[in-house]
RODO-2510 file (C-alpha; in nm, 4 decimals, decimal comma):
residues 153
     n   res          X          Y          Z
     1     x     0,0000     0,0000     0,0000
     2     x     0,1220     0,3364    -0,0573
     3     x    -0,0870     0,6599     0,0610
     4     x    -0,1664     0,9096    -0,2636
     5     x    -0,2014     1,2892    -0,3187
     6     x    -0,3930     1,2954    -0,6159
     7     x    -0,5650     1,6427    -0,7852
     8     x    -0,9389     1,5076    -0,8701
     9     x    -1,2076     1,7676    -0,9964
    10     x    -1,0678     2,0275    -0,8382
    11     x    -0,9403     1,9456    -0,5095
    12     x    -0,6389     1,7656    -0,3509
    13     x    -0,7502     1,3758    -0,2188
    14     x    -0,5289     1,1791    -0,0486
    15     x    -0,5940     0,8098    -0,0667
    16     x    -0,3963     0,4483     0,0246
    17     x    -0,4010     0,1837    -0,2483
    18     x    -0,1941    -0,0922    -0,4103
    19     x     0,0342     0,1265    -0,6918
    20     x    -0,1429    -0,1217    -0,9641
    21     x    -0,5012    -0,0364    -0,8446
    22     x    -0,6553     0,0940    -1,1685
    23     x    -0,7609     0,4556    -1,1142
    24     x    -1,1428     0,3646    -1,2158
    25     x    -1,1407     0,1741    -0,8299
    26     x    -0,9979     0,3790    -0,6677
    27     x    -1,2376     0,6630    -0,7331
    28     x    -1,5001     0,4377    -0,7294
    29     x    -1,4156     0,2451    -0,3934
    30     x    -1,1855     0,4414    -0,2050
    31     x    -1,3460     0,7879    -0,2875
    32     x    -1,7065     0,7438    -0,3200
    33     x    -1,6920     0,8896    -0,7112
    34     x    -1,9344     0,6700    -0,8400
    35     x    -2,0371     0,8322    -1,1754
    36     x    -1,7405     0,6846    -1,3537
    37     x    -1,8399     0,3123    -1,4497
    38     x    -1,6494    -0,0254    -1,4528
    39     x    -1,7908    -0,1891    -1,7743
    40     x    -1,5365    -0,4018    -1,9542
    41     x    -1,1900    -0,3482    -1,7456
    42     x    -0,9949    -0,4024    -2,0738
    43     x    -1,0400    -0,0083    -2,1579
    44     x    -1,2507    -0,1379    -2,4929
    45     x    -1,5741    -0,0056    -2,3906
    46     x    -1,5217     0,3557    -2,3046
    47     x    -1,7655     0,3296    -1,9611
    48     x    -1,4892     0,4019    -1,7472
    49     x    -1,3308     0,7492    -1,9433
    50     x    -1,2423     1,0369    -1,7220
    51     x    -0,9943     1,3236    -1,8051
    52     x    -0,5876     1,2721    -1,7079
    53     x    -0,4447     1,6357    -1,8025
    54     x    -0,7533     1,6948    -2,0008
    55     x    -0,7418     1,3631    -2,2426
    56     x    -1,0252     1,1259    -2,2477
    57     x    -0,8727     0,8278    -2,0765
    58     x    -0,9809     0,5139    -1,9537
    59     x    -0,9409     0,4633    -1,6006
    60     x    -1,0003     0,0504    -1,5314
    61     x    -0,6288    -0,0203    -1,6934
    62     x    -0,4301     0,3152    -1,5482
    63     x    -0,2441     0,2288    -1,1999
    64     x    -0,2829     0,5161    -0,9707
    65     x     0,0683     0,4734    -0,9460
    66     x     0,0534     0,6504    -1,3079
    67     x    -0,1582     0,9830    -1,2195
    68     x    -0,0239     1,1118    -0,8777
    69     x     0,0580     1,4623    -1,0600
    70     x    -0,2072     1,4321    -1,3194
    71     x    -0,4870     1,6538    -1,2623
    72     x    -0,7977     1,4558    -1,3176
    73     x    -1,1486     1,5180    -1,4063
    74     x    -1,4359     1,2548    -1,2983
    75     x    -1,8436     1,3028    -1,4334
    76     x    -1,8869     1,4483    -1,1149
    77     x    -1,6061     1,7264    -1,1983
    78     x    -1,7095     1,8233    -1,5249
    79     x    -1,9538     2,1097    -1,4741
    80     x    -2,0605     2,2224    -1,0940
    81     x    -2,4793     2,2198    -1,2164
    82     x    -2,4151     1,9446    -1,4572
    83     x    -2,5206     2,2779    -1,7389
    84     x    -2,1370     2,1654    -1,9136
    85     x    -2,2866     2,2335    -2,3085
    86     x    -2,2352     1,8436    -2,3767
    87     x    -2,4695     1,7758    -2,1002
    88     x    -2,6931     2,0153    -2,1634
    89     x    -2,6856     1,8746    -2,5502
    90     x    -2,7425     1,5283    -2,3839
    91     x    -3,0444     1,6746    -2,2029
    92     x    -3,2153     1,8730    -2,4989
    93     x    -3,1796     1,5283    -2,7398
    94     x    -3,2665     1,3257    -2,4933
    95     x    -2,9600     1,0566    -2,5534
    96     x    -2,9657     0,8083    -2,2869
    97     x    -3,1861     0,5103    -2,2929
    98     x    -3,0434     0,2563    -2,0045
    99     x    -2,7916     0,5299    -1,9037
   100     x    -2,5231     0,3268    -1,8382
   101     x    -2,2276     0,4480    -2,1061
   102     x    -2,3684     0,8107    -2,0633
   103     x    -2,0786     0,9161    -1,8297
   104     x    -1,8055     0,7964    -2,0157
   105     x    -1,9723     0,8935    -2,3572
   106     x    -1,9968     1,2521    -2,2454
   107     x    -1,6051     1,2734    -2,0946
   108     x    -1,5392     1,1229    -2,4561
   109     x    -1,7224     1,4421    -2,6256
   110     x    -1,6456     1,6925    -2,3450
   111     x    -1,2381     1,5951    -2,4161
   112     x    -1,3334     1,6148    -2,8064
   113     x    -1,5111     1,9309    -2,8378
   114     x    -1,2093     2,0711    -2,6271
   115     x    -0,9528     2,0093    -2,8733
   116     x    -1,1618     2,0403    -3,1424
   117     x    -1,4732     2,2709    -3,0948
   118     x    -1,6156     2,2344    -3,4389
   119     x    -1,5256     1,8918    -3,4845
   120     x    -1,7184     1,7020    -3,8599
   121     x    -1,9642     1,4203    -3,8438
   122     x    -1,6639     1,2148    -3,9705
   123     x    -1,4660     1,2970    -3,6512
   124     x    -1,7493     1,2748    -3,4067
   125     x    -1,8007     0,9405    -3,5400
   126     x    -1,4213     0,8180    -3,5154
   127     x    -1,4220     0,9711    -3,1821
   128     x    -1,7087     0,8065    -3,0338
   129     x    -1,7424     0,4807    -3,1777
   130     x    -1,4562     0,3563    -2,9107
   131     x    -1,7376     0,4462    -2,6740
   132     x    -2,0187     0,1154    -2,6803
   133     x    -2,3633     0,1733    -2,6178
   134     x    -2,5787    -0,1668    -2,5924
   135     x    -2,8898     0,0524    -2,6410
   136     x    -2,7661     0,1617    -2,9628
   137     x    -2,8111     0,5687    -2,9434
   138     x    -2,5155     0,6291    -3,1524
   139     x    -2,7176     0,8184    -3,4170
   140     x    -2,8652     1,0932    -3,0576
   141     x    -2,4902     1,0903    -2,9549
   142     x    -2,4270     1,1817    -3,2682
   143     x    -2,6307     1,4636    -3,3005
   144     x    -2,5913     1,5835    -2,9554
   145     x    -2,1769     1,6079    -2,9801
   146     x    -2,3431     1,8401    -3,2872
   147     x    -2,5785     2,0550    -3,0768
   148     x    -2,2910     2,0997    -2,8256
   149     x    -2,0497     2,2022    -3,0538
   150     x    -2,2599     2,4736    -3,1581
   151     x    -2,3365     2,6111    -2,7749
   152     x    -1,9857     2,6175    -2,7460
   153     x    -1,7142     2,8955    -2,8206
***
């Protein structure tokens, strides 16, 4: 065990864990950060994305060993009233069915429209598709990563 300073949505955490506990448990488990979802633990799914340094990255492979300087960015750190443009895009076209993928999904787009606020349907669709949805709303993602885009600057 080894005791971690780690900079999560804002704030400084300090936490013990194993160096080779994936990140995606130890916000889950040791910090009570339960937006952030476990749903294949081989990083193929996209469930699990949060920010590292503002890069969509999938926490269930990443040993917190890896991030104790990184400044990182859970669902529950992306907007204080949940009114960050992608969520508010999710809102307005009603995206999630089962809900499940949503938080990862929107860390996907939220890291996407940062680097590239006007992204094409071309590169919305290369970005997302490492993101799985079982319910199949790839075609509302879609067009919400499009209405967000255009709410933001």
């Amino acid at each position: 065990m080894a005791l971690y300073k780690l900079q999560i949505n804002g704030k400084t955490v300090q936490t013990e864990a194993d160096p080779d506990t994936p990140l995606l448990w130890v916000l889950r488990d040791n910090l009570g950060l339960v937006g952030t979802k476990y749903g294949c633990g081989i990083a193929m799914c996209g469930a699990c994305t949060v920010h590292v340094n503002g890069e969509a990255t999938r926490s269930c492979v990443l040993p917190v060993s890896s991030v104790s300087s990184a400044k990182i960015t859970t669902i529950e750190g992306l907007s204080k009233n949940g009114d960050h443009p992608v969520q508010q895009a999710w809102d307005e076209v009603d995206v999630p069915q089962c809900g499940y993928c949503q938080a990862g999904q929107i860390m996907t787009a939220a890291a996407l429209l940062k680097r590239n606020p006007k992204p094409s349907t071309e590169e919305i669709d290369a970005t997302m598709s490492g993101n799985i949805c079982r319910c199949g709303t790839y075609h509302r993602i879609r067009e919400a990563v499009k209405v967000a885009s255009a709410k933001t600057k």
